[in-house]
Structures are given as structure tokens and as C-alpha cells.
C-alpha positions as a printed NumPy array, in Angstrom:
array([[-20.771,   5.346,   8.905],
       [-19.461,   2.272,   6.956],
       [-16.574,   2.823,   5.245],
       [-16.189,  -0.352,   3.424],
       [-17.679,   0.775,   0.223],
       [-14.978,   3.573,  -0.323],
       [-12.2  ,   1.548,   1.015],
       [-13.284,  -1.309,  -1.562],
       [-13.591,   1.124,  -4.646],
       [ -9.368,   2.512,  -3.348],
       [ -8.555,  -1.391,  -3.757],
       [-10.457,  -1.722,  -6.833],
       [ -8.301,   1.543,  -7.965],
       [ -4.935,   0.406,  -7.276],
       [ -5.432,  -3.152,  -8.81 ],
       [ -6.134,  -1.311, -11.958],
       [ -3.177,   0.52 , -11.523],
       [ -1.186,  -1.884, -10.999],
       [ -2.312,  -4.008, -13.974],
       [ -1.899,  -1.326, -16.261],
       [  1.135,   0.072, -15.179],
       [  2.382,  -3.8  , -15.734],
       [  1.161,  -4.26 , -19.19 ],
       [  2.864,  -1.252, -19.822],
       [  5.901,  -1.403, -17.974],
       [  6.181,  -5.299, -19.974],
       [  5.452,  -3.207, -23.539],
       [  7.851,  -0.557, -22.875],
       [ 11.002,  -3.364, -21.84 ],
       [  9.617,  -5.931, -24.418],
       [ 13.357,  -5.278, -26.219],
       [ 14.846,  -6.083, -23.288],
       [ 12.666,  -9.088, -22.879],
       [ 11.769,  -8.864, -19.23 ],
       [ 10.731, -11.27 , -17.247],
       [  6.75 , -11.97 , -17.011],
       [  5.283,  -9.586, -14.675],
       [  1.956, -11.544, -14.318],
       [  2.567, -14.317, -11.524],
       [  4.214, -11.043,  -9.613],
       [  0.929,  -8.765, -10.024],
       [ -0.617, -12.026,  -9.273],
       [  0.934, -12.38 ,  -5.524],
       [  0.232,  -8.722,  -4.926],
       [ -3.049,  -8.581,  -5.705],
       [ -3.9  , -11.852,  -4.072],
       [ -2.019, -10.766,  -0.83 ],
       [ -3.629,  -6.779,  -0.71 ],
       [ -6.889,  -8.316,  -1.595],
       [ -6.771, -11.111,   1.489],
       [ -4.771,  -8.372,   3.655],
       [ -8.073,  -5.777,   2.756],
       [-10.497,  -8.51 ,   3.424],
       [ -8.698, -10.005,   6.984],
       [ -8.822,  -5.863,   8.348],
       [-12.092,  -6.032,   7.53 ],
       [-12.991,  -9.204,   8.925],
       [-10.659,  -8.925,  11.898],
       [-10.556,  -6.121,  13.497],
       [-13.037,  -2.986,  15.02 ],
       [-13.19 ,  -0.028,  12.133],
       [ -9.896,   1.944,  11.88 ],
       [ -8.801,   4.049,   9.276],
       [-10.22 ,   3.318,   5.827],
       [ -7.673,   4.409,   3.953],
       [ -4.171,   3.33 ,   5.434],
       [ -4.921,  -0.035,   3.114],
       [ -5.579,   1.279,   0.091],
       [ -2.867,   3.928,   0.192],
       [ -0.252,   1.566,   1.379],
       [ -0.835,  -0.847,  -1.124],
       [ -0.959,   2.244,  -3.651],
       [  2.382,   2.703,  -2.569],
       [  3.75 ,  -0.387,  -2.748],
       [  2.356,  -0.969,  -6.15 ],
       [  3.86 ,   1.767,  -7.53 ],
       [  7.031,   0.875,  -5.652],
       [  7.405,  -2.436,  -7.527],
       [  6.215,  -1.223, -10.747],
       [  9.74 ,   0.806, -10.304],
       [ 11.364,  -1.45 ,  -9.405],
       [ 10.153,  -4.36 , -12.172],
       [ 10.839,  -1.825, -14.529],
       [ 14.789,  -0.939, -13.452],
       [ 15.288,  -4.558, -13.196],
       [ 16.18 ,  -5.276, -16.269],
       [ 17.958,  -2.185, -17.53 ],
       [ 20.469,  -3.12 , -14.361],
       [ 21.038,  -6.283, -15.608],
       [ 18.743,  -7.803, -12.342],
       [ 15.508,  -9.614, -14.329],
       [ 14.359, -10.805, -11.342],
       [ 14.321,  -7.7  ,  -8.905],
       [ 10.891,  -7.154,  -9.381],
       [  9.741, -10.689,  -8.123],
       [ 11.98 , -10.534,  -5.157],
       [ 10.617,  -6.833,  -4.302],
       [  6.895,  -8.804,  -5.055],
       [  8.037, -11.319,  -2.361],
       [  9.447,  -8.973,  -0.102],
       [  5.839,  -6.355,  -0.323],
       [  3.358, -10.124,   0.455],
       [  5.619, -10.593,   3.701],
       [  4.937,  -7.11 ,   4.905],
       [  1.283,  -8.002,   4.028],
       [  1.719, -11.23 ,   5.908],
       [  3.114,  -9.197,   8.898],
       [  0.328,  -6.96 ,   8.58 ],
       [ -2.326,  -9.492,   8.746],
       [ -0.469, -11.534,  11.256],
       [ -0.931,  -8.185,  13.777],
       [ -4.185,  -7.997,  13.581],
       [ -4.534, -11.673,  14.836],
       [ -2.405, -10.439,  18.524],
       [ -4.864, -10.134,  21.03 ],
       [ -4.898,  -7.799,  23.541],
       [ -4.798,  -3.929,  23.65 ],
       [ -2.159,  -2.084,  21.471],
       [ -2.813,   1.066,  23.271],
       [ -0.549,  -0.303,  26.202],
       [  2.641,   0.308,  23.63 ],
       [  2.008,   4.094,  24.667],
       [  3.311,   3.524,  27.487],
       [  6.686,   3.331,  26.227],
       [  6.448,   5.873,  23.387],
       [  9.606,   7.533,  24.877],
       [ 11.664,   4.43 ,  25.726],
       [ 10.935,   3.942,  22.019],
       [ 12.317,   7.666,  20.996],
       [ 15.302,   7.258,  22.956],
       [ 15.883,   4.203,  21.326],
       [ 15.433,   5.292,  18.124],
       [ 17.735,   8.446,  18.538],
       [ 20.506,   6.36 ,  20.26 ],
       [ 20.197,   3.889,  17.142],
       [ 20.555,   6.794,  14.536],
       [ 23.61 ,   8.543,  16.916],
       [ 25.209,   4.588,  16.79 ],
       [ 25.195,   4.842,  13.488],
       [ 26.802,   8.248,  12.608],
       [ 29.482,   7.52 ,  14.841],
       [ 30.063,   4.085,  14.911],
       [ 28.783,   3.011,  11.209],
       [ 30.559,   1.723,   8.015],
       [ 30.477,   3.289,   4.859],
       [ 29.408,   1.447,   2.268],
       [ 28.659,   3.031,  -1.447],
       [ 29.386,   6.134,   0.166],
       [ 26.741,   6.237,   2.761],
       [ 27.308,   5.497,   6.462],
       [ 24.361,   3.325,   7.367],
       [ 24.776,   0.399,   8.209],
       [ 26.643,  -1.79 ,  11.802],
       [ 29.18 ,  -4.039,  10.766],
       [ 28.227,  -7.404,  12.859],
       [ 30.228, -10.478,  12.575]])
């Protein structure tokens, strides 16, 4: 079954959503007199647009809706976060979060280009836990505190 059609019609749905929720997010701060939000929604649609079009392109059929519901997220993400930005006195939070979302996308689209068989990463699905575990121990015990929270490794 091609699921192209379906996965298309999710993309078509967020990129309204995420015009919308910009042209209203920009009428609802226009007293604060935000920043543009247009070459932002710009980047992300160009970048989950060529990101939706490379997995197509690129790679055997996986699941149809990881795309779509990522880039949901992420759109609604920045839509957040453009619309905080100014009312913390940080304009321009919602381009760098636009930047930050068309890397991931870059990553993204960048793994589907590595040849070879991903499966062989199961291999090491518990060197991975144990990793993951010791990180999140390291942490607790070994962390700073910073705005109250105790997450982050002091290096340098």
C-alpha cells in the first residue's frame, strides 16, 4: 500500500498550521511589535518539505507518519516559543529555535544518506542502556545546580 498520499495530506496539514498559528501569533503580539515571523515559517516549511520529499526519495517505506507528526511537533514548538519571545524581552528566540528545528531536519536527512544497515545498532541496545543510566546516575550525583535544577556537568 502506498502511503505517500496520506503522508503528503499530514504535511499539507501542519503547513497550514503553522501559517495560521503565525499570522495569529504576529496579530495577537502586534503591540509588542514582534519580530516578522515569515522568513522563520519560511525555513521550516522549506526544510520539512525537502526533509518529507528526501524520506521519500531516499529511503525503502518506513513509517508514514513519524514526518508529519514530528514536524507537527516542532511547529507547534516554535509557534511557543515565537510567541514567548517577545513577552521575555528575547525578539529573536523564535528564529534561533527556527534555526535550531532545520538542523535537526538537516541531521535527519543527512541519516538517511549513511549507507549500510541500521539494524546492526541492535546489537548494542544494552551497551546503550547502561550508558544512558550511568549518564543520568552522573548527573544526580555529580551535577551542578543551576536555576534550581541539577542537570547539567560542569566541564572546563
Amino acid at each position: 500500500m502506498n502511503r505517500s498520499p496520506t503522508s503528503f495530506l499530514l504535511m499539507l496539514l501542519v503547513s497550514a498550521i503553522l501559517v495560521l498559528g503565525a499570522a495569529l501569533a504576529q496579530a495577537g503580539l502586534s503591540r509588542l511589535d514582534p519580530p516578522s515571523p515569515w522568513p522563520s515559517v519560511g525555513l521550516l516549511l522549506g526544510v520539512f518539505w525537502a526533509g518529507w520529499l528526501l524520506s521519500l526519495l531516499c529511503r525503502p517505506p518506513g513509517d508514514f507518519l513519524l514526518l508529519p507528526l514530528a514536524t507537527l511537533l516542532c511547529s507547534v514548538g516554535w509557534l511557543e516559543v515565537y510567541r514567548l519571545g517577545p513577552a521575555i524581552s528575547a525578539p529573536a528566540l523564535g528564529e534561533r529555535q527556527a534555526w535550531w528545528i532545520a538542523l535537526g531536519i538537516l541531521v535527519f536527512v543527512l541519516i538517511l544518506f549513511v549507507p549500510g544497515d541500521y539494524r546492526v545498532l541492535e546489537d548494542y541496545k544494552y551497551s546503550c542502556l547502561l550508558i544512558g543510566v550511568f549518564l543520568q546516575l552522573a548527573v544526580m550525583l555529580f551535577g551542578i545546580e543551576i536555576n534550581g535544577a541539577r542537570l547539567w556537568f560542569e566541564i572546563g
